[in-house]
Structure formats: C-alpha cells, structure tokens
C-alpha positions as CSV (number, residue, x, y, z in Angstrom):
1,X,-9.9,-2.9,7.8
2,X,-12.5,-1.3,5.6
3,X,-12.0,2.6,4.9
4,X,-15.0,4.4,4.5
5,X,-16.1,6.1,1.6
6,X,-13.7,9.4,1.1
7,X,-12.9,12.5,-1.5
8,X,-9.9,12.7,-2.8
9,X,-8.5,16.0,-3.3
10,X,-5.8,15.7,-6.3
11,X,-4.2,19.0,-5.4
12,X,-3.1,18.6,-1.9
13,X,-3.3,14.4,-2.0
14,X,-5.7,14.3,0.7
15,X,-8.1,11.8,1.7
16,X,-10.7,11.2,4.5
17,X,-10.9,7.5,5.8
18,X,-9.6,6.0,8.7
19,X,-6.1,4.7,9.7
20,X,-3.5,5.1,6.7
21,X,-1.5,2.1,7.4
22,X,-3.5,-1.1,6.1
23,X,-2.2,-4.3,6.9
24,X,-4.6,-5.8,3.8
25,X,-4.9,-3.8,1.1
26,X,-8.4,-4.5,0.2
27,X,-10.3,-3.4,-3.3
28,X,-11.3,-0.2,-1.9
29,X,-8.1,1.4,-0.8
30,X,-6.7,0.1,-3.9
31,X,-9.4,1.7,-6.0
32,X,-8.8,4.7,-4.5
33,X,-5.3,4.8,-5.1
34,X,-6.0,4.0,-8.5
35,X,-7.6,7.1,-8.8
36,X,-5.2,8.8,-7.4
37,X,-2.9,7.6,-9.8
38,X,-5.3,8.3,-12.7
39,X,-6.2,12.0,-11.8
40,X,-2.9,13.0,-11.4
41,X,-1.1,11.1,-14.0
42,X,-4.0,10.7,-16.4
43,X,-3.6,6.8,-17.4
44,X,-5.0,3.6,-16.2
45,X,-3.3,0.8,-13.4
46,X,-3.4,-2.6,-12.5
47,X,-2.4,-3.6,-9.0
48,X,0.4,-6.2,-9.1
49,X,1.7,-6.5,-5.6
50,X,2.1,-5.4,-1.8
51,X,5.0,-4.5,-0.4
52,X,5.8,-4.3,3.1
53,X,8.7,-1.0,3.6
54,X,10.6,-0.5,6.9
55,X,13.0,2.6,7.2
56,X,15.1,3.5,10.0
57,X,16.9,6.4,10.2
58,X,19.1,7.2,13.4
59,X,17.7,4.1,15.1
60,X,13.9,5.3,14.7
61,X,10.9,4.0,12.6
62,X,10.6,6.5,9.9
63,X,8.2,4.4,7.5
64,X,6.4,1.2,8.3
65,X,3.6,-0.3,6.2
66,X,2.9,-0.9,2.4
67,X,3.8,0.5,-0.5
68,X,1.3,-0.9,-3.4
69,X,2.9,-1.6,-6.6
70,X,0.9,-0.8,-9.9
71,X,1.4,-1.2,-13.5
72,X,0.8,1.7,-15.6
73,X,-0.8,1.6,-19.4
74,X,-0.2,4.5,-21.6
75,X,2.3,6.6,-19.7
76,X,5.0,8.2,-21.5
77,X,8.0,7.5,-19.1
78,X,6.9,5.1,-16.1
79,X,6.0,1.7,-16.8
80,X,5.4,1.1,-12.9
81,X,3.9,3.4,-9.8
82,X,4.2,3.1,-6.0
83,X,1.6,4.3,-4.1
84,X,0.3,4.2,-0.4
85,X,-1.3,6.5,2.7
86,X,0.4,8.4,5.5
87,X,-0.6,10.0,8.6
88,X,-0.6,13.6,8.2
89,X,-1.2,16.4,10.6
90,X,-5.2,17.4,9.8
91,X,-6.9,15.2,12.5
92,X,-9.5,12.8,10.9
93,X,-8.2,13.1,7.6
94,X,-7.3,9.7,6.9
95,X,-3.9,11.0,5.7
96,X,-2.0,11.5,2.7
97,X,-2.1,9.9,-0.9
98,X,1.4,9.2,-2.0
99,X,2.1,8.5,-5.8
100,X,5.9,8.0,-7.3
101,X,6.4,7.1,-10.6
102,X,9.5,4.6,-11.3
103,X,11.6,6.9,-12.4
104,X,15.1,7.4,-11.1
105,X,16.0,7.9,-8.6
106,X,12.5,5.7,-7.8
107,X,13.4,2.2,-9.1
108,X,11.8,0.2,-5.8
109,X,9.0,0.8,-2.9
110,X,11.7,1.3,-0.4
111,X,13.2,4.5,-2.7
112,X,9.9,5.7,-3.4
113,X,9.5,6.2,0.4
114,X,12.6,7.6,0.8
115,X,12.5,10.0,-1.9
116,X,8.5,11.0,-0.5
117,X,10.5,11.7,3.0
118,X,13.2,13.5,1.7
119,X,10.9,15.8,-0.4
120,X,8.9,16.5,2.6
121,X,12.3,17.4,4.1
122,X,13.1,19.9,1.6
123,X,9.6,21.3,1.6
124,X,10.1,22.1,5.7
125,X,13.6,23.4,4.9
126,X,12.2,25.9,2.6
C-alpha cells in the first residue's frame, strides 16, 4: 500500500496518510520515518529490518504490525531506533509517528511498543 504524500508535525508526531499498519514497508513510509527520526533526534538512519510485533494483554490485541528497525550514525547514546505508525483518534490523520531509541529499558521492537503503550498509559493517568 502506497501512503500518500503527508506533513509531519515533529511536535505532536502526527502524520496525514492513509492506514498506519503497513504490511510492506515500502521506500516512502520508510523515508518518512526517517525523517521523523532525523527532526527529532537530529542524525541520519539506515533501515536494517522489519519486524512484525504482537502484544496481548488480558487476552486482547494491544499491538499488531511492524516495528522498523534503523541504524543510527552520530547519536550520542543509541546506536539503534524503532520506529512505526499507530492509529490515533484525529480521523484521517494517518496516525501517529512512533520513535524509541534503544536505550533501556528499549533493547527490542517488542519493548519499544510496550514502553510507547505504557507511556501513553501514564499520560491518560495524569
């Protein structure tokens, strides 16, 4: 699936496009997140893998799709990034841009989901 030219807003992690879980992650979406990546964490990646993440918590799907895997040149303390898009609740706004460094607790896709999901938590909580 091809998502359409967007803006990304670096501040709220925004982006317009279409559906947020890819099955391919083509050139474009990973472009994008590589922008993402470089505006808010001011160095340069190279995509080295997909990886499909499941969570279930309590029985339901709380994540399903892929979390892209980048390299990272010239950052101070990560030497690897996990990005990928999520539905939010703005109709037609493609969803959210999601960025964790690999830095503990982050050491894997499947934590950098987690952690994203439990930060939303807290952020509801407050």
């Amino acid at each position: 699936m091809e998502i359409p030219p967007g803006k990304v807003d670096a501040d709220s992690m925004t982006q317009t496009g279409t559906s947020c879980l890819n099955l391919v992650a083509d050139e474009q979406y990973i472009g994008r997140l590589q922008s993402v990546i470089h505006r808010l964490h001011g160095c340069d990646s190279t995509h080295i893998d997909s990886v499909p993440v499941h969570e279930v918590y309590h029985g339901q799907t709380i994540w399903d799709g892929l979390v892209e895997v980048f390299a990272l040149a010239g950052h101070p303390k990560a030497s690897k990034a996990y990005a990928w898009r999520r539905p939010d609740d703005k109709p037609d706004s493609g969803g959210r841009c999601i960025v964790a460094l690999e830095v503990l607790p982050v050491e894997s896709p499947a934590t950098a989901v987690w952690v994203s999901i439990v930060a939303d938590i807290m952020k509801h909580l407050e």
